[in-house]
N, C-alpha and C positions, 0 to 999 in steps of 0.2 A: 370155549375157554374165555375167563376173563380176562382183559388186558388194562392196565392204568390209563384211558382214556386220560385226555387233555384237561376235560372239565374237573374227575376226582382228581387227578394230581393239583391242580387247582384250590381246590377245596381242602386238601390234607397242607397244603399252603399255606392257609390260611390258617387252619387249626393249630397248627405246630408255631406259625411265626410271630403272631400276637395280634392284638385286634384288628374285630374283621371292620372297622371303622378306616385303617391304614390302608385296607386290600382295596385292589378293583375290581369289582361284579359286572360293571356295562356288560360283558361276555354272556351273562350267564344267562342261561334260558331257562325259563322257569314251564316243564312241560306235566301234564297229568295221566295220568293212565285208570280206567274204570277198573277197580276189581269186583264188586258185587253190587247188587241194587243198594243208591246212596252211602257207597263207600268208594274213594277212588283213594290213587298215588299219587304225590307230586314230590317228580324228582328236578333236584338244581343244583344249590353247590351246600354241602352239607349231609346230614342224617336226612333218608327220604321219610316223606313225612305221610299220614294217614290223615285223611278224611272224610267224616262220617256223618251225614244228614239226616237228622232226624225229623219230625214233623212243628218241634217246636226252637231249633237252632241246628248249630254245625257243633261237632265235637272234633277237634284237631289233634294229633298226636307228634308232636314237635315241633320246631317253628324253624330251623337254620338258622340265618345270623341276620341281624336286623336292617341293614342295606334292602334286603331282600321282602320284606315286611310288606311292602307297599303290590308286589308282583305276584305274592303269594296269592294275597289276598283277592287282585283279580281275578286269580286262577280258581279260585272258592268261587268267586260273583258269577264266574262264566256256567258254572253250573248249579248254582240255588242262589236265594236273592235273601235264604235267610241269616240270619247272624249268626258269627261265632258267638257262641257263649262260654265253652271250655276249650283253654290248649293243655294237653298234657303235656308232661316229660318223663319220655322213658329213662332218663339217667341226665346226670350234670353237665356233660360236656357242652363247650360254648359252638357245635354247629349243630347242637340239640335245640339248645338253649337260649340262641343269641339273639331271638325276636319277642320273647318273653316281655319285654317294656315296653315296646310298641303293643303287641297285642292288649297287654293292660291297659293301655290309655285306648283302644279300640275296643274298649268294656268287656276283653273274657276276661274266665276266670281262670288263673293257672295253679293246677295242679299237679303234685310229683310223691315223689317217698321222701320219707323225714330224713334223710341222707343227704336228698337232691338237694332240699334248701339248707341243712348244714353246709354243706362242699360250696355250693353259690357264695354263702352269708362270711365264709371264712377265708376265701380264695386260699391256692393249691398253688402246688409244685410239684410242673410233670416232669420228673428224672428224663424216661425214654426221650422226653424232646428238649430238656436242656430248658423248660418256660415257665415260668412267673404268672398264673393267671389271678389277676387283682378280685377281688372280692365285687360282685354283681351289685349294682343298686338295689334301692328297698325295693324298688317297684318292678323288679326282675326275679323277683321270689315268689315262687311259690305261694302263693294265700291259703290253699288247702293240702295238709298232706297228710299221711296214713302208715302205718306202719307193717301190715301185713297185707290186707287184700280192700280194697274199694267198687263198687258197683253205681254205676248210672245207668238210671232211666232213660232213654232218650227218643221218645216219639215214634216210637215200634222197634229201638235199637236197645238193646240192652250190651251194655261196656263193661265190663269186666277186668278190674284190671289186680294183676298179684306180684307180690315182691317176690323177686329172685337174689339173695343174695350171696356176694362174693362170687360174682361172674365177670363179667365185663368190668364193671365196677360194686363198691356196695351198697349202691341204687338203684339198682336195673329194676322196672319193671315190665311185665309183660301184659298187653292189651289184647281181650279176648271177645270179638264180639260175636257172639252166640248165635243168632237167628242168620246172619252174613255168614256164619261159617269161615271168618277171615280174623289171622292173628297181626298183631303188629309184635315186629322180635325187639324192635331195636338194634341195637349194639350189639345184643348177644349174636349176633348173627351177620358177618360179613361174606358173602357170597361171589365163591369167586377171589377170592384173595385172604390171606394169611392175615385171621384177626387183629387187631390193637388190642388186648388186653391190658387195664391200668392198674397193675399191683401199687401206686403209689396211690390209691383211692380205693383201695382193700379188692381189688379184681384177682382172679386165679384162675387155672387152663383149668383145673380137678373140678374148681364150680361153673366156670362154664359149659364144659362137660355135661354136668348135674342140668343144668339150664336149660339147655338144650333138649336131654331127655324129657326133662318138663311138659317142653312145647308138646315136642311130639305125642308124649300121652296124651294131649287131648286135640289131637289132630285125626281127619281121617284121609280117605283117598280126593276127598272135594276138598277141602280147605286152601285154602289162600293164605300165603304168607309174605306180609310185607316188610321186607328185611332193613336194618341200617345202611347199609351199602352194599352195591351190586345191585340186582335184580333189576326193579324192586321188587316182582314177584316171584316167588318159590313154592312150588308143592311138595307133598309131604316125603316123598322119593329125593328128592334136592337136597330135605334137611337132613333125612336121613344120614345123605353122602357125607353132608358136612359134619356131622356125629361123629360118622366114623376116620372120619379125618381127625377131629380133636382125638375123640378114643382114644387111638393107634399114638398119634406123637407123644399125649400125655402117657402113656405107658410106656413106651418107646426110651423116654425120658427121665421117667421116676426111677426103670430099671439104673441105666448107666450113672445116675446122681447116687443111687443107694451103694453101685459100684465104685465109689470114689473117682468118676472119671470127670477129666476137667473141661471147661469149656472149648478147650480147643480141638480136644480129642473128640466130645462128642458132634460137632463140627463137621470135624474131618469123616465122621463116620456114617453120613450121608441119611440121616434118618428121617428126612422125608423127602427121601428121592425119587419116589414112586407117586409123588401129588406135587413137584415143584411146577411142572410144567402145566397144569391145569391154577396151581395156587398161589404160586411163587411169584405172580408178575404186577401184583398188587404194589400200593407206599412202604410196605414192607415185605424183603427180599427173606430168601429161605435163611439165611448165616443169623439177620440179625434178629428173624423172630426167633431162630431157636437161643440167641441171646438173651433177647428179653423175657423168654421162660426162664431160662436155665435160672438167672439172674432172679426172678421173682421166686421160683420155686426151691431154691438154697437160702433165698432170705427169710422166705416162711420156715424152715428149719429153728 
């Protein structure tokens, strides 16, 4: 069972309260985990992040928040000596996001969906946490993005990456690397705790649902999956579960809204009483994520 650990409460600290320039990291440990030949995990404080070594650079798949830039990067040095040359981003969020201008001035290239640098270039306003996030520098944008699917080369790796949209947010993409047999989820995928879905950045429980499925189609019994939070890794049994967790609430849900019942009543009605104690002990409790569906999901109406 997942429990909110010291370091994630930490990090959703940060995300929720306002720049990670204000927080303090000295805490935080920046550790890796191999998942297949020249791919490993590094988790700290933030979205855990992907990296992939090819024969002519590193390709990275999110960066956390820039304090952390400098430790990251060791943790690359400690196992290839070659350069980052791509960070991706699977979605806008600033502990996706928030080493994006250091890695540019450390000469990658960053790459997202044409959303991720919209939502950057425009700064946002998260409802669920009451925050103001100001608008990204130039050199915190995205230099290349795509609108449906993108593929890199990368020195026996081939990266794969394809939009999922109105899931997590309306950015999300998913990273597939083919010959590793190993997916990055992002966002769409909190393991172990009752997701953050951002209806204020076009997110939905119905598309993340959809998203989810996604993966799984092109999952088998070997694959690896390095998830936004929790894990970091998950097989395809894992994701499953978590499927059928979203499934179930978002049905669970849509029924009692179509029944004209209100947020208090479906509350009281304990409809994910059967996964709170395995789900519920995450940054968000069982009452208030079924709020911030309820609340997304009547606003889409």
């Amino acid at each position: 069972m997942m429990r909110m650990t010291p370091l994630l409460a930490a990090a959703f600290a940060v995300f929720v309260s306002g720049p990670a320039a204000a927080q303090d990291f000295s805490e935080v440990e920046i550790r890796s985990t191999r998942v297949a030949d020249g791919v490993w995990a590094i988790v700290g404080a933030g979205g855990n992040i992907g990296v992939v070594e090819g024969e002519d650079g590193v390709f990275v798949i999110d960066d956390q928040y820039a304090p952390l830039t400098e430790q990251i990067l060791d943790a690359i040095r400690t196992r290839t000596h070659r350069p980052v040359r791509f960070v991706f981003n699977t979605h806008w969020h600033g502990d996706h996001t928030g080493g994006n201008e250091n890695m540019d001035a450390a000469g990658a290239v960053i790459v997202a969906h044409d959303n991720v640098r919209r939502r950057l270039s425009e700064g946002q306003f998260m409802e669920f946490f009451g925050r103001d996030v100001p608008p990204a520098p130039a050199a915190a944008l995205p230099v290349v993005t795509f609108s449906d699917e993108v593929t890199f080369h990368l020195g026996g790796h081939t990266v794969n990456a394809w939009h999922v949209p109105n899931a997590h947010t309306d950015g999300d993409a998913v990273v597939h690397l083919r010959e590793a047999n190993v997916i990055h989820a992002g966002d769409l995928v909190f393991y172990g705790m009752y997701p953050f879905i951002d209806y204020d950045s076009g997110g939905s429980l119905s598309g993340l649902v959809e998203a989810v499925e996604a993966i799984l189609a092109r999952t088998d019994g070997q694959t690896a999956i390095i998830v936004g939070h929790g894990g970091p890794v998950i097989d395809r049994d894992q994701l499953a579960e978590y499927r059928d967790l979203l499934a179930t609430v978002h049905e669970r849900l849509s029924a009692r809204i179509a029944e004209g019942q209100d947020l208090q009543a479906i509350q009281a009605a304990g409809i994910t009483a059967e996964f709170d104690e395995r789900w519920g002990g995450g940054f968000i409790g069982p009452e208030r994520w079924i709020e911030m569906n309820f609340l997304g999901m009547t606003a889409e109406d």
